[in-house]
Structure formats: structure tokens, C-alpha cells
LOPA-812471 format. One record per residue: x, y, z of N, C-alpha, C in turn; residue in one letter. Coordinates in Angstrom, 3 decimals. Example, Ala and Ser with C-alpha at 12.3 -4.5 7.8 and 13.67 -1.06 7.14 Angstrom:
% LOPA-812471
<<13.190; -5.690; 7.800>; <12.300; -4.500; 7.800>; <13.200; -3.300; 7.800>; "A">
<<12.850; -2.250; 7.080>; <13.670; -1.060; 7.140>; <12.900; 0.030; 7.870>; "S">
% end
This chain:
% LOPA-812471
<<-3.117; -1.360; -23.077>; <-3.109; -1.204; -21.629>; <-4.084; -2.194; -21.005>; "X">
<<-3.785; -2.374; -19.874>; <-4.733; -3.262; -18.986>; <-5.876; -2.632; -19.168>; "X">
<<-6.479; -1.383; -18.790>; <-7.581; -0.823; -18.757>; <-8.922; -1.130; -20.007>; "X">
<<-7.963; -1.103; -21.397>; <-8.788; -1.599; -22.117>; <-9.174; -2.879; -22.203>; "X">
<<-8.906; -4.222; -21.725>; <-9.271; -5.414; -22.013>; <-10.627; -4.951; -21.042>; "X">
<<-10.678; -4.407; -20.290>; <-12.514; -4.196; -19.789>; <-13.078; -2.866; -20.007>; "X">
<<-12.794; -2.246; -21.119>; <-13.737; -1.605; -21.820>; <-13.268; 0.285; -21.628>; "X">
<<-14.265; 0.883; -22.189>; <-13.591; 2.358; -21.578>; <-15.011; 2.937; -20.737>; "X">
<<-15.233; 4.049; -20.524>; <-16.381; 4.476; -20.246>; <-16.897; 5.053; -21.148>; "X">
<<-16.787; 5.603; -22.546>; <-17.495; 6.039; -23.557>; <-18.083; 4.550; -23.996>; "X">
<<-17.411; 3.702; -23.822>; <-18.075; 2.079; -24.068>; <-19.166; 2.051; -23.548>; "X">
<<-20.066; 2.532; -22.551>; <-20.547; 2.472; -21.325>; <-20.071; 1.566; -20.212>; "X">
<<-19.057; 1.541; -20.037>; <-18.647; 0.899; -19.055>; <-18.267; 1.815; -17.656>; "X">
<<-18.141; 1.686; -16.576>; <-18.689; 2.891; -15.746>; <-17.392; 2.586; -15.166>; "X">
<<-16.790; 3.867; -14.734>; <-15.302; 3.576; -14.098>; <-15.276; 3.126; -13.177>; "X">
<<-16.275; 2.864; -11.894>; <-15.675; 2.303; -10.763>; <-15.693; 0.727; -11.204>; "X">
<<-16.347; 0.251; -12.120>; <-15.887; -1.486; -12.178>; <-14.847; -1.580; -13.193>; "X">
<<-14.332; -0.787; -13.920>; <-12.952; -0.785; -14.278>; <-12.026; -1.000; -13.106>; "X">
<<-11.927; 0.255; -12.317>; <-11.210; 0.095; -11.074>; <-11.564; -0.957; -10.653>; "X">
<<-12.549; -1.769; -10.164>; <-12.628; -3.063; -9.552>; <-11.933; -4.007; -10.056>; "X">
<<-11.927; -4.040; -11.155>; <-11.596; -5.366; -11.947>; <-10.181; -4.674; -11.797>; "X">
<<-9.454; -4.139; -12.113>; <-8.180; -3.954; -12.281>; <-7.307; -3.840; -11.163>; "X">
<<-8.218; -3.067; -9.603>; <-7.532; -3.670; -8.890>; <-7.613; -5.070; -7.997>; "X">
<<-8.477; -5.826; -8.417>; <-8.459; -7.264; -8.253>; <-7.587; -7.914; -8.997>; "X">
<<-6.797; -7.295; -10.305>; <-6.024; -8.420; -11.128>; <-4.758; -7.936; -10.189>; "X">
<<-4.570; -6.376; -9.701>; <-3.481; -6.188; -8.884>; <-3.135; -6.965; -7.727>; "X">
<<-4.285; -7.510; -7.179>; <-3.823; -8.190; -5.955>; <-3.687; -9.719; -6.469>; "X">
<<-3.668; -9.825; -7.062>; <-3.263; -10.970; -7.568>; <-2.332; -11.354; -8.326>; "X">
<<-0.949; -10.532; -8.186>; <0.204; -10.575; -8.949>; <0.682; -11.216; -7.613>; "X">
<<2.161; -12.105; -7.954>; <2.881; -12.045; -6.593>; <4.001; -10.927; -6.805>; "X">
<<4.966; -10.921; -6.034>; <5.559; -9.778; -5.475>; <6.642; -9.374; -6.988>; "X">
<<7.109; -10.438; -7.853>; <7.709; -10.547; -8.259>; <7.238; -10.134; -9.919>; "X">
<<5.813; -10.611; -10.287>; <5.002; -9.728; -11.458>; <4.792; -8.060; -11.074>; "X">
<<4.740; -7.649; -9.717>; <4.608; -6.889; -9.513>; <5.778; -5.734; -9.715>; "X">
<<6.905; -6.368; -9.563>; <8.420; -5.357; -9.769>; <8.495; -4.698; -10.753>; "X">
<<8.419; -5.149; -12.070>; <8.532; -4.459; -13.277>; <7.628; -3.383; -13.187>; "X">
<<6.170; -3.010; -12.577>; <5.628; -2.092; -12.291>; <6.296; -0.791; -11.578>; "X">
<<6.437; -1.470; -10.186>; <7.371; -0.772; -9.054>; <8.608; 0.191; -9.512>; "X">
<<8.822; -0.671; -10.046>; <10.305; -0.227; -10.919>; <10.095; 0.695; -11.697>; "X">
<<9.293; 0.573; -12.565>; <9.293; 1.567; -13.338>; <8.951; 3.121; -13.053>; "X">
<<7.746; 2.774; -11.717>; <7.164; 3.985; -11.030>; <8.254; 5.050; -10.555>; "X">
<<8.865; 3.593; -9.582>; <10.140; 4.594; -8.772>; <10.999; 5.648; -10.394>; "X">
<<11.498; 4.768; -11.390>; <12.046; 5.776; -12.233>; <11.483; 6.865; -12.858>; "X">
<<10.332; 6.835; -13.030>; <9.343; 7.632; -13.640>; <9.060; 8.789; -12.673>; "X">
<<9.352; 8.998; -11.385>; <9.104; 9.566; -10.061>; <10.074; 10.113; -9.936>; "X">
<<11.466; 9.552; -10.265>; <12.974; 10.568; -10.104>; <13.023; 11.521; -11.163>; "X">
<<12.462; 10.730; -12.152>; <12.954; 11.721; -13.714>; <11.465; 12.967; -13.286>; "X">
<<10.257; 12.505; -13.024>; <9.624; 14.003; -12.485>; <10.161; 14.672; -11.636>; "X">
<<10.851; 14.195; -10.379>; <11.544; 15.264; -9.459>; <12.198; 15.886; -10.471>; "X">
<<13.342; 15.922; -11.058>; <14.461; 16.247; -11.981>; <13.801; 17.430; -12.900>; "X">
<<12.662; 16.770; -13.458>; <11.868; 17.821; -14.647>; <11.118; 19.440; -13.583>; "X">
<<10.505; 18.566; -12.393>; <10.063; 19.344; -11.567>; <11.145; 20.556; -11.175>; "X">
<<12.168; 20.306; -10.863>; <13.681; 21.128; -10.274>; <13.489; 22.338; -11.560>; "X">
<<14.009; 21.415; -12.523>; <14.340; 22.144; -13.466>; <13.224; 23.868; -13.756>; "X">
<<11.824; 23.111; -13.776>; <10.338; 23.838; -14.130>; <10.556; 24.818; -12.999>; "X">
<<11.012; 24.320; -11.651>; <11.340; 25.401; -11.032>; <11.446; 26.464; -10.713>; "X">
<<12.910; 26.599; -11.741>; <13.941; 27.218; -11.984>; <13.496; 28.479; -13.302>; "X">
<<12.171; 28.008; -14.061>; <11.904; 29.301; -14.940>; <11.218; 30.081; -14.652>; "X">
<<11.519; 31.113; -15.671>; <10.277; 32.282; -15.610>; <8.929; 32.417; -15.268>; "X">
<<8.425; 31.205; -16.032>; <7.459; 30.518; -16.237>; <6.728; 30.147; -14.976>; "X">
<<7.327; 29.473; -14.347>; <7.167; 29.046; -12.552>; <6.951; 29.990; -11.710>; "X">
<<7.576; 31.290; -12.117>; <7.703; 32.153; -11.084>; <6.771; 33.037; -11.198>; "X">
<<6.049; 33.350; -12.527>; <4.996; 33.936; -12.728>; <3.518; 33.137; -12.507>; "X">
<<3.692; 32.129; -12.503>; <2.736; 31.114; -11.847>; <2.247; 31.110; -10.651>; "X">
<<3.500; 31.421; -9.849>; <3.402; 31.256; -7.969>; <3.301; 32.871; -7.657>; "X">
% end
């Protein structure tokens, strides 16, 4: 993953300059490195609605709420 080329926080590396650095490499994609991301989100986002519906729909859910 991206995250590891700058370290973890058990590394001592402290999460907000992870976040820095990573979202500085983000703004620096153009629109088009950026799609394969996008893309994937949006699918990854339908198939949770779908799982979500489903989780719904059980026992499980309903004793939850």
C-alpha cells in the first residue's frame, strides 16, 4: 500500500505526517491516475449498499436496532 512506503505508526512515525505526505502525493495525480481509484470506490460503495440491504433484512439487524 501507499501508506507503507512512509512508515506505520508503531514505526514511530506519527499519523498526521503520513496523512500529509499521502495526501500531497494525492494532489498530485492528474485526473486520469486518479480514475482507477474513483472507480474502484464507486464499485466498492454499490457492492456495500447491496451487502448493507441484504444485513438489513436479518434477524441479526433487527435485534441490533
Amino acid at each position: 500500500s501507499r501508506r507503507s512506503k512512509y512508515g506505520t505508526v508503531t514505526q514511530g512515525c506519527d499519523q498526521r505526517s503520513i496523512n500529509v505526505a499521502l495526501a500531497a502525493e494525492w494532489q498530485g495525480l492528474t485526473d486520469e491516475e486518479r480514475k482507477p481509484f474513483l472507480d474502484l470506490a464507486v464499485k466498492e460503495r454499490q457492492q456495500y449498499e447491496v451487502e448493507l440491504k441484504a444485513y438489513e433484512k436479518t434477524e441479526h439487524y433487527r435485534e441490533f436496532m
